[in-house]
C-alpha positions as CSV (number, residue, x, y, z in Angstrom):
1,X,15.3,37.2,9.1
2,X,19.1,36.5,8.1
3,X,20.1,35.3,4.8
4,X,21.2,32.2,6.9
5,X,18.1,31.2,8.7
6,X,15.6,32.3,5.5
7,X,18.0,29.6,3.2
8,X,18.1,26.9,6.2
9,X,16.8,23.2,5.1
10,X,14.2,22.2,6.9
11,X,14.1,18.5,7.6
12,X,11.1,15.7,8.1
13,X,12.4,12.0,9.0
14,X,9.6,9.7,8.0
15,X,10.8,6.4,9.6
16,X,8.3,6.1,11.8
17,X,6.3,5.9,8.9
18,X,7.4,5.6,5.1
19,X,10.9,4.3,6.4
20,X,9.9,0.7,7.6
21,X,6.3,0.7,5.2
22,X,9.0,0.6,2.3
23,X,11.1,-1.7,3.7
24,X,9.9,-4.1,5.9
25,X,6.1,-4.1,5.2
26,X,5.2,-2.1,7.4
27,X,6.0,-4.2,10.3
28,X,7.1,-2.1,12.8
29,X,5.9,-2.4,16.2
30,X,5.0,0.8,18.4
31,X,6.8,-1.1,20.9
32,X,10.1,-0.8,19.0
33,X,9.4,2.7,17.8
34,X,9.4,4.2,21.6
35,X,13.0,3.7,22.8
36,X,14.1,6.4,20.5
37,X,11.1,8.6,20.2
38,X,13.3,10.6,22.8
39,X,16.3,10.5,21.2
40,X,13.9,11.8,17.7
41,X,12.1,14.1,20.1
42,X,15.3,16.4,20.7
43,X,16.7,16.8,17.4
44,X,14.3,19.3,16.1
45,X,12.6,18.2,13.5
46,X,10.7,19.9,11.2
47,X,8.4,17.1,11.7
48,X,8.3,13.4,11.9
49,X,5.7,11.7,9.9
50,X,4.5,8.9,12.3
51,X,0.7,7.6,11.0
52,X,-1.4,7.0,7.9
53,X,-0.6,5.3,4.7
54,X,-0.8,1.6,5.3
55,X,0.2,1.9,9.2
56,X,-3.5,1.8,10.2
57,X,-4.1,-1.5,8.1
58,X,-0.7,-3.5,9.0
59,X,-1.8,-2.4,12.4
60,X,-5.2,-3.8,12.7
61,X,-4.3,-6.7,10.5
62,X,-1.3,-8.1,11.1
63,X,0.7,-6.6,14.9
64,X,-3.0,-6.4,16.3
65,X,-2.1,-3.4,17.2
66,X,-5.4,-0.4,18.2
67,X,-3.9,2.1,15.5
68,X,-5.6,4.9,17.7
69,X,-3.5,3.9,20.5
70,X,-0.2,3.9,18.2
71,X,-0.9,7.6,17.9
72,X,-1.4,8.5,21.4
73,X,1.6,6.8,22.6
74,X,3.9,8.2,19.4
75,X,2.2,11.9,21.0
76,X,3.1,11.4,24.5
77,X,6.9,10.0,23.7
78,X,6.7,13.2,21.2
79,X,5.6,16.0,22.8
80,X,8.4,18.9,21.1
81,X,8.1,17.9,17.7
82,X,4.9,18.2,15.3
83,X,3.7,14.9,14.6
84,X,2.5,14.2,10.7
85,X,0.3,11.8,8.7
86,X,-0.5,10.3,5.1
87,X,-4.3,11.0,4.4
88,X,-5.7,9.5,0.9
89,X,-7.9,12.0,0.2
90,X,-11.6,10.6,0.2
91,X,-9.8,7.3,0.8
92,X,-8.3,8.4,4.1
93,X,-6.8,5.3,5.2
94,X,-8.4,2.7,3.1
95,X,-9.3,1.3,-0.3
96,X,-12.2,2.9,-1.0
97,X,-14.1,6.6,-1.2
98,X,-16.0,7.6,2.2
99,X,-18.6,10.0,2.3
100,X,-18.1,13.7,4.2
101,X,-19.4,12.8,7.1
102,X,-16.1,9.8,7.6
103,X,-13.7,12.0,6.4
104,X,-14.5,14.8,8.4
105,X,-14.5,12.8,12.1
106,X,-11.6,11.0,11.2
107,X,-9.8,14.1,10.4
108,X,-11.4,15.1,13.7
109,X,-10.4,12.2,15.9
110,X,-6.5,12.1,14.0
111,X,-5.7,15.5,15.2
112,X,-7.1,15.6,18.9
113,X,-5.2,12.1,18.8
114,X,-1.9,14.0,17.9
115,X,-1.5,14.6,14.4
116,X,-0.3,18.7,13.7
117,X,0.6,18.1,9.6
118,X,-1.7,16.6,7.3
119,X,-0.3,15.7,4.0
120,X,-3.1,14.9,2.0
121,X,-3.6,13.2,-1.8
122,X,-5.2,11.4,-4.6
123,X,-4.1,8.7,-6.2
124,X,-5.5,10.9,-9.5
125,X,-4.5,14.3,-8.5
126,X,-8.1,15.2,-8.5
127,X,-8.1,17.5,-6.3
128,X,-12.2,17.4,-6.2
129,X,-11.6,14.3,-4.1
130,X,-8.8,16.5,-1.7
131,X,-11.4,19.2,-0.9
132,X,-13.6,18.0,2.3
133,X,-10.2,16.5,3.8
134,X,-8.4,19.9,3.3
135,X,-11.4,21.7,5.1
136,X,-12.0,19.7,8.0
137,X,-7.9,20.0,8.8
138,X,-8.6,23.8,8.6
139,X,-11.3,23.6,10.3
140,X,-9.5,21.7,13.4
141,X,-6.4,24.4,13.5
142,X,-4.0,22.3,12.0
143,X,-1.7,22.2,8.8
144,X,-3.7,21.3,5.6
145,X,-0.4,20.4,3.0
146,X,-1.7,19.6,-0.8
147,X,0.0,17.1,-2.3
148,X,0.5,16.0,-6.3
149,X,1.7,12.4,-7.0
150,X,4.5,12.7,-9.4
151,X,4.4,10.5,-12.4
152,X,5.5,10.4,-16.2
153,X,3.3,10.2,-18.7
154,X,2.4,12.4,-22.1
155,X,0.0,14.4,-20.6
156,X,2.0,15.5,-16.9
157,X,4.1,18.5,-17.9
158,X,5.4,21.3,-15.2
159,X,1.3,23.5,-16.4
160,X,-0.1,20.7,-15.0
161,X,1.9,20.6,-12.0
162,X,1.7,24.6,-11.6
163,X,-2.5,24.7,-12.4
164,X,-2.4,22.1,-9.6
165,X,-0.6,23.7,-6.9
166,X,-2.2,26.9,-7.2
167,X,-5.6,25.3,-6.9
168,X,-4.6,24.0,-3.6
169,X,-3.7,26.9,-2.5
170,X,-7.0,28.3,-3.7
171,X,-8.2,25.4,-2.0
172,X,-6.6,26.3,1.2
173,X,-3.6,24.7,1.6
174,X,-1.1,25.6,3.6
175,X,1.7,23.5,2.0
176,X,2.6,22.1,-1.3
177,X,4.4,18.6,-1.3
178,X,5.4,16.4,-5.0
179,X,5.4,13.0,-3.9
180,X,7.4,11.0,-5.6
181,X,6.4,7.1,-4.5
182,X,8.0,5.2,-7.2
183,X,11.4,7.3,-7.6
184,X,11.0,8.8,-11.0
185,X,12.2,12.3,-10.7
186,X,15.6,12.7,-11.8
187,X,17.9,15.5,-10.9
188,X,17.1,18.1,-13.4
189,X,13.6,17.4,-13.6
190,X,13.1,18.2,-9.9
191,X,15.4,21.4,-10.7
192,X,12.7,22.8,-12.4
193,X,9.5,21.6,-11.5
194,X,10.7,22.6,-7.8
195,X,11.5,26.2,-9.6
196,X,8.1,26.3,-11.2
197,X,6.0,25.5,-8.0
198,X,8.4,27.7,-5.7
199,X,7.7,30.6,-8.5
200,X,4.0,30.0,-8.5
201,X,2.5,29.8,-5.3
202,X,3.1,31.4,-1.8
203,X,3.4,28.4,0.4
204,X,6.1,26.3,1.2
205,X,6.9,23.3,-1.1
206,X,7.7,20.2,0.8
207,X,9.8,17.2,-1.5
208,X,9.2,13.5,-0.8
209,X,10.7,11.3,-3.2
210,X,12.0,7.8,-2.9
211,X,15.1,6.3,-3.5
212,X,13.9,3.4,-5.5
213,X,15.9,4.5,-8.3
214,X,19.1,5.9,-6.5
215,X,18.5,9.4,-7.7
216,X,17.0,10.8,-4.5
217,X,19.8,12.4,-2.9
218,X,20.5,14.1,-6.4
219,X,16.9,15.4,-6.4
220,X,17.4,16.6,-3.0
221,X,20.1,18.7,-3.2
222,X,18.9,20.3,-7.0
223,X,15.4,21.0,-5.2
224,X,17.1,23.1,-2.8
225,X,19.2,24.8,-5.3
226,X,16.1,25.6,-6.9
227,X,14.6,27.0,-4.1
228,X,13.1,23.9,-2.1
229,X,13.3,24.3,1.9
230,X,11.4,21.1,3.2
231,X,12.7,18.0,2.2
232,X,11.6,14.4,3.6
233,X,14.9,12.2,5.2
234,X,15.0,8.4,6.6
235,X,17.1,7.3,9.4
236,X,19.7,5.4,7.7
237,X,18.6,2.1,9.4
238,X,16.0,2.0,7.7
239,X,16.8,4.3,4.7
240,X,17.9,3.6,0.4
241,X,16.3,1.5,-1.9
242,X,12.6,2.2,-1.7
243,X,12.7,3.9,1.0
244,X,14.5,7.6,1.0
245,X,17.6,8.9,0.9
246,X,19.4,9.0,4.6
247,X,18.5,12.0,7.0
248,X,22.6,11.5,8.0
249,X,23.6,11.6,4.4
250,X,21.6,14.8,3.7
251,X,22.4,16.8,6.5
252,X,25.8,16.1,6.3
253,X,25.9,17.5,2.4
254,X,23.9,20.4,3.7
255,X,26.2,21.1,7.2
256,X,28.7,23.9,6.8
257,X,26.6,25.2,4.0
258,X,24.0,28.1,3.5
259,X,21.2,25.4,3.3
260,X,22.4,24.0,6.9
261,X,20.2,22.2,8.5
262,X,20.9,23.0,12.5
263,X,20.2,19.2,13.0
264,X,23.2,17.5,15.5
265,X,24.8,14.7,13.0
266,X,25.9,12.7,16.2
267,X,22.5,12.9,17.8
268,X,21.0,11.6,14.5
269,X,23.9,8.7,14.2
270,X,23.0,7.6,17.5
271,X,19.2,6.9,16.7
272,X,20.4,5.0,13.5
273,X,22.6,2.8,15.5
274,X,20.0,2.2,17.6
275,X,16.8,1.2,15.2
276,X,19.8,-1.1,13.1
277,X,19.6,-3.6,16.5
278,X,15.7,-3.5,15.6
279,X,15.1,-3.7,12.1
280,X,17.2,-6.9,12.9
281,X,14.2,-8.1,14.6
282,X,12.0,-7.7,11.3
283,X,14.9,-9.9,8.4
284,X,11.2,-12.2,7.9
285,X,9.9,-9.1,6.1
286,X,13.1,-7.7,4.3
287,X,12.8,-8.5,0.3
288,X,15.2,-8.4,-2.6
289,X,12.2,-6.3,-4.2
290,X,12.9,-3.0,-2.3
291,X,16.3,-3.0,-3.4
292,X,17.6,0.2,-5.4
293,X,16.8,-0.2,-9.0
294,X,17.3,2.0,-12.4
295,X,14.6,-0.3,-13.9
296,X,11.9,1.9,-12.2
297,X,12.9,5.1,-15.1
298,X,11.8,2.2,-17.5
299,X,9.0,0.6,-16.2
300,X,7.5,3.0,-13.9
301,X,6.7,0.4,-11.0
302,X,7.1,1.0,-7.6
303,X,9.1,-1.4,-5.7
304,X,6.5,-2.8,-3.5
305,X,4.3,-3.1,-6.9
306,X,7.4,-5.5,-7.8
307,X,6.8,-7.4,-4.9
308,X,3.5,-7.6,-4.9
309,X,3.6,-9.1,-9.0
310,X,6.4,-11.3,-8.2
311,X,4.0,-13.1,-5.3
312,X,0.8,-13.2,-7.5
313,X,2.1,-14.9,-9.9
314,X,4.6,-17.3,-8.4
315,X,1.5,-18.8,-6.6
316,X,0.3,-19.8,-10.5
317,X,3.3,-20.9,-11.2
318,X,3.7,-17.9,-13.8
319,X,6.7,-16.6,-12.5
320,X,8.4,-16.4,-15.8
321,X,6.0,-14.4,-17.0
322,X,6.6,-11.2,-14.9
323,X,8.5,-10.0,-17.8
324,X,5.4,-10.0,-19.6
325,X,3.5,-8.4,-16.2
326,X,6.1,-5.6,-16.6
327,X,5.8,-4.8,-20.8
328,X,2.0,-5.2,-20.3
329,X,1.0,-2.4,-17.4
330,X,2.3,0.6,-19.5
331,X,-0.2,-0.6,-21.7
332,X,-2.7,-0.8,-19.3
333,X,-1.7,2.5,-17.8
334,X,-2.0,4.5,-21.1
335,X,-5.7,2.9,-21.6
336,X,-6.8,4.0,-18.1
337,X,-5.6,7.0,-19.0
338,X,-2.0,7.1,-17.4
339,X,-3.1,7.9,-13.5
340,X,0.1,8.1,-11.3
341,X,1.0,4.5,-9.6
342,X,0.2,4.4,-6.4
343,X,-2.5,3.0,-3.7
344,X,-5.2,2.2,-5.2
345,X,-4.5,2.7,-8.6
346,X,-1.2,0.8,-8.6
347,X,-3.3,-2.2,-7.4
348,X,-5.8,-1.4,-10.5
349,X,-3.6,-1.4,-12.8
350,X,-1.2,-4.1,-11.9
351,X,-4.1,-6.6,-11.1
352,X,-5.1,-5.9,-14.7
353,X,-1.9,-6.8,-16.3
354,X,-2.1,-9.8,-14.5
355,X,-5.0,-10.9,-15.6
356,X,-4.8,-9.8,-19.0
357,X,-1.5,-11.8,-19.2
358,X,-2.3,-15.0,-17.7
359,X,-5.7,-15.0,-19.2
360,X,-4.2,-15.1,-22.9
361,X,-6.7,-12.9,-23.9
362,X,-6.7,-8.7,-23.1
363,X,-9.4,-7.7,-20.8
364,X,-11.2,-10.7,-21.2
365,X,-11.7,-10.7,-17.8
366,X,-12.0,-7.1,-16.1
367,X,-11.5,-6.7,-12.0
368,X,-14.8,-4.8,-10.5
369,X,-12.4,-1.8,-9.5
370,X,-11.4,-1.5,-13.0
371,X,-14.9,-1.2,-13.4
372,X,-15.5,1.1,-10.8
373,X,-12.6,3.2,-12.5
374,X,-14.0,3.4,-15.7
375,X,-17.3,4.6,-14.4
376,X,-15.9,7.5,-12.3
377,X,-15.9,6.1,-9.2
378,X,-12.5,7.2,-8.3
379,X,-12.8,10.2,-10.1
380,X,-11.5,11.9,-13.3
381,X,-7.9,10.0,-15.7
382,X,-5.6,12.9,-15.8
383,X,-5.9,11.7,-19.6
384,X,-8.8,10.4,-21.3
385,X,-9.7,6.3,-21.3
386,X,-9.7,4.0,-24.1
387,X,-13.7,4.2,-24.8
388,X,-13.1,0.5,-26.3
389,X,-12.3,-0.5,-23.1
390,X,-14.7,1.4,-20.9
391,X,-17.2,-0.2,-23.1
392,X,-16.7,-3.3,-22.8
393,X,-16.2,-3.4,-19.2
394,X,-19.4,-1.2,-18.3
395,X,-21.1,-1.2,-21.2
396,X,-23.8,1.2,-22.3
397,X,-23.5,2.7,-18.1
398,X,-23.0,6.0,-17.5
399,X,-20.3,7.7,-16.5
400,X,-20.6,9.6,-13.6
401,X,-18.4,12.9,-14.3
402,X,-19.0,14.2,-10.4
403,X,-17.2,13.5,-7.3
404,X,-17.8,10.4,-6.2
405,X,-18.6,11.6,-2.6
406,X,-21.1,14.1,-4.0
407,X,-23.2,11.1,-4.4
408,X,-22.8,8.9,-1.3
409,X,-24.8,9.3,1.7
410,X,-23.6,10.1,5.3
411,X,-22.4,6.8,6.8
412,X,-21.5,7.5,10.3
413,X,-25.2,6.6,11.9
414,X,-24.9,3.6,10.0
415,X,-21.4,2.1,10.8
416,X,-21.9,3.0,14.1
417,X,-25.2,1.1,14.7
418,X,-23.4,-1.5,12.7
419,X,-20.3,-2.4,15.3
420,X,-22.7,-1.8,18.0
421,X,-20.9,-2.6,21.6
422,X,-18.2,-3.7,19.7
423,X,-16.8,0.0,19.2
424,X,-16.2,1.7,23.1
425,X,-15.9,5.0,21.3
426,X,-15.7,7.1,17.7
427,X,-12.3,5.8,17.2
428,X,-12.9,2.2,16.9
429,X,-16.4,3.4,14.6
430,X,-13.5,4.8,12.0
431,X,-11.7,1.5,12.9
432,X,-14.4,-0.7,11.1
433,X,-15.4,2.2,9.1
434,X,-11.9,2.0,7.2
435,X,-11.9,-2.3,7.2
436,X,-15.0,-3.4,8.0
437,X,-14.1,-7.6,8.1
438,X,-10.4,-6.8,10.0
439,X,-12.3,-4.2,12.0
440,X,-14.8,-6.2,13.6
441,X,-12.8,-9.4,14.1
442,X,-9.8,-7.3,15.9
443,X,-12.5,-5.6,17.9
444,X,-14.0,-9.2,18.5
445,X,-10.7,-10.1,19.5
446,X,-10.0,-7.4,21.8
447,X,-13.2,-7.9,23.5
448,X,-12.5,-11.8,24.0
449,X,-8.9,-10.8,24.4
450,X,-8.2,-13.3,21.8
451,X,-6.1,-10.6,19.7
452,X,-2.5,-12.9,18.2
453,X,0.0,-10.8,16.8
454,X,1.8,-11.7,13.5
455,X,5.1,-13.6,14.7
456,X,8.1,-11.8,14.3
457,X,9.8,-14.6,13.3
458,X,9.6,-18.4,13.6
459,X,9.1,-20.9,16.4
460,X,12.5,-22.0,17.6
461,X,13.7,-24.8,15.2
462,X,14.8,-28.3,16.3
463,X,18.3,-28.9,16.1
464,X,18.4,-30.3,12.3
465,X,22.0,-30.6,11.0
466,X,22.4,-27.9,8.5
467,X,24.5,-29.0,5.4
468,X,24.2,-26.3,3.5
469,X,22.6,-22.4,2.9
470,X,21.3,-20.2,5.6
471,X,17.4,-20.3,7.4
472,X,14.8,-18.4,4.5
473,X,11.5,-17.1,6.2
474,X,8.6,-16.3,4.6
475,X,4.8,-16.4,4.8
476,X,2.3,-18.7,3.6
477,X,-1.5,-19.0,2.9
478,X,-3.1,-22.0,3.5
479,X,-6.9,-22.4,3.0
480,X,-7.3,-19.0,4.0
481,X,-4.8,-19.4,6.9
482,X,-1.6,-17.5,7.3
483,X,1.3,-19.6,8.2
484,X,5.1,-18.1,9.2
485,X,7.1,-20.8,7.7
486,X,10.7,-21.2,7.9
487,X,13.2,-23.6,6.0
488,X,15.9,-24.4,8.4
489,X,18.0,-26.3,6.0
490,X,18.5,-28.7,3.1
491,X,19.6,-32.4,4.4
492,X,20.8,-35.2,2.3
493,X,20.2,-35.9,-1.0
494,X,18.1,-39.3,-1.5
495,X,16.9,-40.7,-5.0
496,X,18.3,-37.3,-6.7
497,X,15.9,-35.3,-4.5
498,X,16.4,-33.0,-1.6
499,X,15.3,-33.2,1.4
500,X,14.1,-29.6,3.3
501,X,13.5,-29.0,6.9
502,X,10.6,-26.7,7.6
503,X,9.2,-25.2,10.2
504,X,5.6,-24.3,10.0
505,X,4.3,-21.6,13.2
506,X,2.7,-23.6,15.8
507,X,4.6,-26.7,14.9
508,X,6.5,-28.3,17.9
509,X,9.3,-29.8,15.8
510,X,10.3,-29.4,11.9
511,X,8.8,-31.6,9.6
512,X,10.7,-33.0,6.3
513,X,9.3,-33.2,3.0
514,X,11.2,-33.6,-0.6
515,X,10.2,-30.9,-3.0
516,X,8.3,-31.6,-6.5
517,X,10.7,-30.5,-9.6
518,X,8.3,-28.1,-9.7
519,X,5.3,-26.8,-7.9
520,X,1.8,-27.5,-8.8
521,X,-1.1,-27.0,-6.9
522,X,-2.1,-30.1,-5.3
523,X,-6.0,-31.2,-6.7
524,X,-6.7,-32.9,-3.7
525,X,-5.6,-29.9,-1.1
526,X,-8.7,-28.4,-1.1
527,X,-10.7,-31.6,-2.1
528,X,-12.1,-29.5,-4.9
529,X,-12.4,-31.4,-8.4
530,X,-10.2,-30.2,-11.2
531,X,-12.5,-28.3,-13.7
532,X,-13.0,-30.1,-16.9
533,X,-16.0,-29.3,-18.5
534,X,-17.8,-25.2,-20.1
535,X,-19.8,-26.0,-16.5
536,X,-17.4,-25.4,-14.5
537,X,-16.7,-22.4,-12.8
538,X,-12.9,-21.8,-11.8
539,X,-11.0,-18.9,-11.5
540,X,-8.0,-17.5,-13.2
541,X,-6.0,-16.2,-10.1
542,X,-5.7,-17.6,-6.1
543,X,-7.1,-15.4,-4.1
544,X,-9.9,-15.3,-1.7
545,X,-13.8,-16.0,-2.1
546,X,-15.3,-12.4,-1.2
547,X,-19.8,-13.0,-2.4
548,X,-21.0,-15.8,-3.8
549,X,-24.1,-14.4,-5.9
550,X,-25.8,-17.8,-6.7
551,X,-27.5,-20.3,-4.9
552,X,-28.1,-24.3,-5.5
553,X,-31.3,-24.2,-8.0
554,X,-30.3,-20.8,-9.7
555,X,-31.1,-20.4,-13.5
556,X,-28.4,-18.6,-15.3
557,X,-27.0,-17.2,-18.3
558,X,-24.0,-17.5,-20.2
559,X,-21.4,-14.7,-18.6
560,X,-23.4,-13.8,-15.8
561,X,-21.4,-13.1,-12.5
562,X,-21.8,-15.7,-10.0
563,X,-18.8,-15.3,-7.6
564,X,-16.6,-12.5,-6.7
565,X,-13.2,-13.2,-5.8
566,X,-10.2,-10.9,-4.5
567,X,-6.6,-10.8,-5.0
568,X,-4.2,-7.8,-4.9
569,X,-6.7,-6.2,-2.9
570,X,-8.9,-5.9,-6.0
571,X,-12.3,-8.0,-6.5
572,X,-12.9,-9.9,-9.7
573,X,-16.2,-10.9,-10.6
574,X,-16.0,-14.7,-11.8
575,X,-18.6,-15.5,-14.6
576,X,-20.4,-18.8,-16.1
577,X,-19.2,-20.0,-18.9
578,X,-22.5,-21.8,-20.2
579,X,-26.0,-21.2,-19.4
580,X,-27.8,-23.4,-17.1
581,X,-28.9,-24.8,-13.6
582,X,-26.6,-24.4,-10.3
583,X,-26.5,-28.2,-9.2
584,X,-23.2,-27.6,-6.5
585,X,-21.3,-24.4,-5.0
586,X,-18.5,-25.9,-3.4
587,X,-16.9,-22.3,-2.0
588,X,-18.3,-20.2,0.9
589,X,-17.6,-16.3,1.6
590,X,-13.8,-16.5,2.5
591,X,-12.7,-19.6,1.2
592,X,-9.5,-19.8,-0.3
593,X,-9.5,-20.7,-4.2
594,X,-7.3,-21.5,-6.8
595,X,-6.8,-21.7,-10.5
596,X,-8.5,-24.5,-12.1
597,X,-10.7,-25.7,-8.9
598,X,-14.4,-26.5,-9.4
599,X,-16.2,-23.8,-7.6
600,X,-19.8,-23.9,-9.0
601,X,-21.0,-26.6,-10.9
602,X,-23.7,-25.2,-14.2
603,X,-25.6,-28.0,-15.7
């Protein structure tokens, strides 16, 4: 092998994947993504990373979309370049641990569906929760690559990293990747903890950092000083903030070099041109949230974290105090025993802060996976847990110090006797198996063929006069409904008030309403009282009614759980207040609920 070809950069474009997940929700149609898959196809790609991560979830739940299908249409437009995937670990695709038997038929169905490279993780870098998924990829022939979150803290130092990666390989990895989802590798720390890796194990070492902080390209080009041959690009149309750096930009700074990548920058150009005409398609999802910003060295939250904050609390009306969000999940991190930010655990701990700040009072109420956490159920902090804390959310409980799979039972009989007829083969089992209330209502839906897509954007407006800004899209809940609204512009200004045109999906013509100073919720909206008495049981954030544990006639105690409600994709048990009688439950499973509503009455 020449010096040339042995130092050669290989490249993996991920905006099929990571590209539009960071930027535009991950609303990317398969649809749109096949007009270039040719163009992508000839290039020669290391790899393209085209499935996993939330893909399978934004497919199923919003483009109604069969995420199998996705895959064998990406593999049939694809057929020269190795296709690759985000696997969770244990998680695989979802929120939650599934036992052996899930992970190992998914891993089964995603590669005879397509997929060549698995890169798989844990949102703790316990790599006890990485083991079945790593042998049922060796097990089908394909590429097994281990892969370490990259995170900050006091007790993540270049040993740890090193221990890590060797165990993989141990393990049987055939790759190493750091991911770096929230941007926090800086140019000199990637120098060396790519040297480290690169000096300490056999395997290729793979780079995927994000740009969220505008140091990516920097890391980039020290990782393959230090040694680094696989780095993950984005097409530039969908490419920067927290997305990655631009496969353009990087293969130009490589061409002409030692590290030259081979890749055709004019072939490359042309498939950015093209995907700018579609991401133009997709301005309802962009947000000022994915934007390139240094704050993320500070604060350590990922972009779409950002987002995600900013949302929860405008809908209380709290807005002012993400400041407050932001000082207070550091805190909350270091007492959960710093795990890396990202799915789940970037949902645990920010749904935390939250709480903990809007509720005046730390940890007086604790989420259920919080609970979960502190129990083991996601396996072992890289650091150890505040035992303050553990104890007052779980008590005298034990802690289970296994892997959480060792003690779950096979599940596969079960789903799939669950779905029934429902599920015409494995892949729509795994479907529910993964989102078991989305599953079975898109698979209702496809059987009734009464599947609705998400809009792409709104309903043509009625010719309103604009006098002044430009058409702001965004989506709403209402009652538990989603609504694609769409405020078309801002008319005249009657009794020092102004008047909005919007356009709500499925309206035939705009409707015109003058804004409150400020927004409150509306007591009447959901014809729920306004708590006012210890008897009442309310919640402290909107979300979604997920149990209700109680029924009319109940006797019960004084903080006992009788609802469970979910926001951020984390449930929170909601407790009485006072001991007493259930007289009223005014909520049912999937109602939507917010703060200061009567939802059981305790008497």
């Amino acid at each position: 092998m020449s010096e040339t070809s042995a130092s050669r950069v290989h490249v993996t474009d991920v905006v099929l994947r990571d590209g539009h997940q960071s930027l535009i929700a991950t609303r990317l149609r398969t649809d749109d993504m096949l007009p270039v898959c040719s163009d992508l196809d000839a290039i020669g790609f290391h790899s393209l990373e085209v499935w996993g991560g939330a893909t399978f979830d934004a497919c199923v739940r919003f483009l109604k979309e069969d995420p199998w299908e996705r895959l064998h249409r990406l593999k049939a437009a694809l057929p020269h370049t190795p296709l690759q995937m985000l696997l969770r670990g244990q998680n695989l695709v979802g929120y939650r641990h599934y036992a052996d038997d899930v992970v190992t038929r998914f891993v089964a169905r995603a590669a005879e569906g397509g997929i060549d490279i698995f890169r798989i993780f844990d949102a703790l870098n316990d790599l006890r929760n990485l083991e079945t998924a790593i042998g049922a990829v060796k097990s089908v022939g394909k590429h097994a690559q281990g892969t370490l979150c990259y995170t900050v803290s006091p007790v993540h130092d270049l040993d740890m990293y090193v221990a890590d990666a060797k165990r993989l390989v141990e393990m049987g990895a055939d790759s190493i990747a750091i991911k770096d989802m929230a941007g926090l590798l800086t140019p000199y720390a990637t120098y060396d903890l790519m040297g480290a890796l690169i000096e300490a194990v056999d395997v290729p070492v793979h780079l995927h950092a994000h740009a969220t902080s505008g140091l990516a390209s920097q890391c980039h080009l020290k990782a393959v000083e230090a040694g680094c041959r696989y780095i993950d690009t984005c097409s530039a149309a969908f490419a920067g903030g927290t997305s990655h750096p631009a496969t353009e930009t990087m293969v130009a700074a490589f061409q002409g070099t030692q590290y030259d990548t081979g890749l055709d920058l004019e072939s490359i150009q042309k498939v950015g041109d093209k995907l700018r005409d579609v991401r133009r398609k997709y301005a309802a999802f962009e947000s000022e949230y994915t934007q390139e910003n240094i704050s993320v060295q500070l604060n350590q939250i990922p972009g779409g974290m950002m987002s995600n904050l900013a949302h929860q609390l405008k809908e209380q009306n709290a807005l002012s105090r993400i400041q407050d969000v932001f000082e207070e999940i550091p805190r909350v991190r270091a007492e959960l025993g710093y795990p890396p930010l990202v799915t789940p655990t970037s949902q645990i701990v920010g749904s935390q802060a939250v709480i903990n700040v809007l509720m005046g009072s730390r940890y007086k109420s604790i989420t259920n996976e919080v609970k979960r956490y502190l129990s083991g159920g996601y396996g072992q902090p890289p650091a150890p847990v505040d035992e303050a804390i553990r104890h007052r959310a779980i008590g005298n409980q034990l802690v289970e110090e296994g892997r959480p799979a060792d003690h779950m039972d096979s599940e596969m009989p079960r789903l799939t006797e669950d779905i029934g007829d429902l599920a015409k083969n494995e892949d729509d089992v795994l479907t529910y198996a993964m989102f078991p209330d989305i599953g079975r209502d898109f698979l209702v839906g496809r059987r009734d063929g009464t599947l609705m897509p998400e809009l792409l954007s709104p309903p043509q407006q009625s010719q309103r006069p604009m006098t002044e800004g430009t058409p702001t899209e965004f989506v709403i809940d209402v009652h538990g409904e989603s609504y694609e609204v769409q405020i078309t512009g801002v008319g005249s200004n009657t009794s020092g008030k102004r008047q909005v045109y919007l356009t709500l999906d499925g309206m035939p013509e705009s409707v015109v309403f003058e804004p409150r100073d400020s927004y409150r919720p509306d007591p009447q909206a959901s014809g729920r009282a306004q708590a006012s008495s210890p008897g009442h049981v309310t919640t402290a954030m909107p979300g979604n009614i997920v149990d209700v544990l109680v029924v009319e006639g109940d006797l019960v105690e004084a903080g006992q759980p009788v609802l469970i409600t979910e926001a951020m994709k984390m449930e929170t048990e909601v407790h009485a207040r006072q001991s007493g009688v259930v007289r009223a439950i005014h909520v049912v499973r999937g109602d939507r609920v917010t703060p200061g509503e009567v939802l059981i009455e305790i008497d």
